[in-house]
C-alpha positions, -999 to 999 in steps of 0.1 A, spaced: -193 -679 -684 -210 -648 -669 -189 -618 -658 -191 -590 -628 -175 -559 -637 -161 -545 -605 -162 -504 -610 -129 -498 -620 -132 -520 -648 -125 -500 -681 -157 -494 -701 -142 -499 -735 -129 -537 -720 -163 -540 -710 -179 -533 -741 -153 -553 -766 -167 -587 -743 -199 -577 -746 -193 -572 -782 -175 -605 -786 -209 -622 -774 -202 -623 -731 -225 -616 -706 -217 -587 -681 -234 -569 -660 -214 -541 -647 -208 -521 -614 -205 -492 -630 -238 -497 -648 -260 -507 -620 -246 -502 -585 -222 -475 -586 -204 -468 -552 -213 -498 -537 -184 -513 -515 -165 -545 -523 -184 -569 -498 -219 -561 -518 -201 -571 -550 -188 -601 -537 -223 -612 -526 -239 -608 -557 -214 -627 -575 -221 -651 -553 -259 -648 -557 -256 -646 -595 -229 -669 -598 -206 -644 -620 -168 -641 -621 -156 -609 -609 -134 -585 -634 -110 -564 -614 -83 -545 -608 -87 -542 -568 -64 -561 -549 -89 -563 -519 -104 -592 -533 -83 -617 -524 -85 -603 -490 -120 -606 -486 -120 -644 -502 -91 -658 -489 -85 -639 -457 -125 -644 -444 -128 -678 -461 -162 -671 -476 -177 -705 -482 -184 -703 -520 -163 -676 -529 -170 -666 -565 -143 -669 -593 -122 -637 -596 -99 -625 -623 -74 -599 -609 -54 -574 -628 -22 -567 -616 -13 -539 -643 -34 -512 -656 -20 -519 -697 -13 -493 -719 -47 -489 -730 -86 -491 -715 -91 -520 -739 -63 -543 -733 -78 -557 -702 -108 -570 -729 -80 -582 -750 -56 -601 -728 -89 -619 -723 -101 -627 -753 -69 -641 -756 -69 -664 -726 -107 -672 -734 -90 -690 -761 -68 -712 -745 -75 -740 -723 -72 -728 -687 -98 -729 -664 -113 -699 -652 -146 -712 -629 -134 -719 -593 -101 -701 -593 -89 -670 -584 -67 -659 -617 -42 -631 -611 -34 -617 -649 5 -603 -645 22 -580 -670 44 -612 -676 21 -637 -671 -8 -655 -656 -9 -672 -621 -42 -690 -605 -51 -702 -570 -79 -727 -564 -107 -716 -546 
């Protein structure tokens, strides 16, 4: 799995996954400012799962009914740190749910998924 990190991803999050052998290239690194369409597209282009915590995105997938939507993992809560969002993910890299072709919503108490 590849990874988009939308610009309000936390840099430390970003940096444990890169550190825990993921691939991400980064908003914030490359294309700051940008708006939320252009991310979408390269996603698309580049065939990466978003990393968010901007609500638009299901919006702009589900709403406009792109026809190969990229995978998105949405944040729902900010954590009490810049590196849980990294950690709550390591953790759910290391079960068995499927990630690729869903949009995953990551809740304070849980995890809930939609097919896209």
């Amino acid at each position: 799995m590849k990874f988009l990190a939308d610009e309000n991803f936390p840099r430390p999050s970003l940096l444990q996954l890169r550190d825990a052998g993921f691939t991400i290239k980064s908003i914030q690194e490359e294309f700051p400012g940008i708006d939320d369409n252009a991310v979408v597209e390269i996603a698309e282009n580049e065939k990466l799962i978003i990393l968010t915590f901007d609500s638009d995105y299901g919006e702009i997938l589900f709403k406009y009914g792109r026809k190969k939507p990229p995978s998105v993992i949405y944040f729902r809560f900010k954590g009490k740190s810049p590196n849980e969002a990294g950690k709550l993910l390591l953790e759910l890299f290391n079960t068995d749910i499927q990630i690729e072709g869903y949009f995953t919503v990551i809740e304070e108490d849980g995890v809930r998924q939609r097919k896209i």
